[in-house]
C-alpha positions as a LaTeX table, in Angstrom:
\begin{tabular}{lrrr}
\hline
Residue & $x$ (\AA) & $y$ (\AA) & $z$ (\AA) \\
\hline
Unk1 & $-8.54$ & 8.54 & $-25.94$ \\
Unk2 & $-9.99$ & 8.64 & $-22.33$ \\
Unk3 & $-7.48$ & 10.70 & $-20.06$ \\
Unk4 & $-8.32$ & 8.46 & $-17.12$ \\
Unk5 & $-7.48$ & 5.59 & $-18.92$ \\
Unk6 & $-4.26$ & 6.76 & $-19.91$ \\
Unk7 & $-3.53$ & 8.06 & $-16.29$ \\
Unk8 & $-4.37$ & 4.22 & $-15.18$ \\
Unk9 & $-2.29$ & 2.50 & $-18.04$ \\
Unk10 & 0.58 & 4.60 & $-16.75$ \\
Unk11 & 0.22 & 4.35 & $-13.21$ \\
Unk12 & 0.05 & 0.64 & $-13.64$ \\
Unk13 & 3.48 & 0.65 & $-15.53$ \\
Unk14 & 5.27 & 2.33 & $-12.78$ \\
Unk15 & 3.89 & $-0.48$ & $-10.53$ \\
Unk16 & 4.82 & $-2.97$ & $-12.65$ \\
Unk17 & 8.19 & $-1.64$ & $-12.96$ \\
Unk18 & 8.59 & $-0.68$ & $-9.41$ \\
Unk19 & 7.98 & $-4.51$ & $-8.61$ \\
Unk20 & 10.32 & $-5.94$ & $-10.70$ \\
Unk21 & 13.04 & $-3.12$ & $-9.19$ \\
Unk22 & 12.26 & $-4.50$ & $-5.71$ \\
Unk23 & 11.93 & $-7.91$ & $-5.59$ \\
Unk24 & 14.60 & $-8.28$ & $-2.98$ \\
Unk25 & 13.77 & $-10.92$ & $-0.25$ \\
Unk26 & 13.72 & $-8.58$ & 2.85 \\
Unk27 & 13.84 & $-10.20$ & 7.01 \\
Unk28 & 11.25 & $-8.37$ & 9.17 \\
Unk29 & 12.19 & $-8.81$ & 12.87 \\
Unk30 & 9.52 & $-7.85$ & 16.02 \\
Unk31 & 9.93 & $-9.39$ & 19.18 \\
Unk32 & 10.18 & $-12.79$ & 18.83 \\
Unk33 & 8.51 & $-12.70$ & 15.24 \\
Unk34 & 10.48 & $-13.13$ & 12.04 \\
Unk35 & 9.13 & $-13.03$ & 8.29 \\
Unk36 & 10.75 & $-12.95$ & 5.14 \\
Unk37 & 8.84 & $-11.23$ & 2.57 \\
Unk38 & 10.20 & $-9.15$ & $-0.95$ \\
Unk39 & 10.20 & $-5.78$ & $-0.58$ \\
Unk40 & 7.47 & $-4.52$ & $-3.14$ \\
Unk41 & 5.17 & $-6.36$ & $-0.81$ \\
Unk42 & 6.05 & $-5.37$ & 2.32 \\
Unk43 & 5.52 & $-1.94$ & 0.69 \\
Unk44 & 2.01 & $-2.70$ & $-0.55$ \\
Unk45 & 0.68 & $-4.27$ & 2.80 \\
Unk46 & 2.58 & $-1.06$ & 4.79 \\
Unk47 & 0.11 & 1.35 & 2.33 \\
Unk48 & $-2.87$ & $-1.14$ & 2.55 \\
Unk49 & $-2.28$ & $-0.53$ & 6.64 \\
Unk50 & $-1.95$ & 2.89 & 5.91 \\
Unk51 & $-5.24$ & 3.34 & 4.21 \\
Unk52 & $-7.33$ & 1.33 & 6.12 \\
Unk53 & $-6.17$ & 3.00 & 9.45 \\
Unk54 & $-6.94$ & 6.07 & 7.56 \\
Unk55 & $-10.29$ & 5.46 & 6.24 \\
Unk56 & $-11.20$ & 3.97 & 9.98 \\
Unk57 & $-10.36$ & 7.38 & 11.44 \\
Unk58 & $-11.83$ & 9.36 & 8.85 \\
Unk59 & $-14.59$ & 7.29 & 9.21 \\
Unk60 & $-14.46$ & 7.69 & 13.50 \\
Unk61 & $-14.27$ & 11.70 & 12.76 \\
Unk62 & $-17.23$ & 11.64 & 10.59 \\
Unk63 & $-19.71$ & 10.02 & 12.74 \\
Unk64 & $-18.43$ & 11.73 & 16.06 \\
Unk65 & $-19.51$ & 15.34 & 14.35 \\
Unk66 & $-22.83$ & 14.19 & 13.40 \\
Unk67 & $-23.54$ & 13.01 & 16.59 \\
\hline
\end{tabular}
């Protein structure tokens, strides 16, 4: 079998499982904001953030060398 496709199949059972171990309903408080969200997804957007911030300064370090 394809090692990459076992690597994915279990990489997308720890997800799964992960999400169903976190499904607690979590309050986010800033300033005057509040939002109620389960904690597996506050997770996921907090590493979605993460990455695009990342690839946006990657991307910002990149162009300033070539320039």
């Amino acid at each position: 079998m394809n090692t990459k496709l076992i690597i994915s199949l279990v990489l997308a059972g720890l997800a799964v499982l992960f999400i169903i171990q976190n499904v607690t309903v979590v309050e986010i408080r800033f300033l005057f904001w509040t939002l109620s969200m389960s904690r597996a997804l506050l997770m996921f957007f907090i590493l979605a953030i993460g990455i695009v911030v990342g690839w946006t300064l990657c991307s910002l370090s990149v162009s300033r060398r070539s320039s």
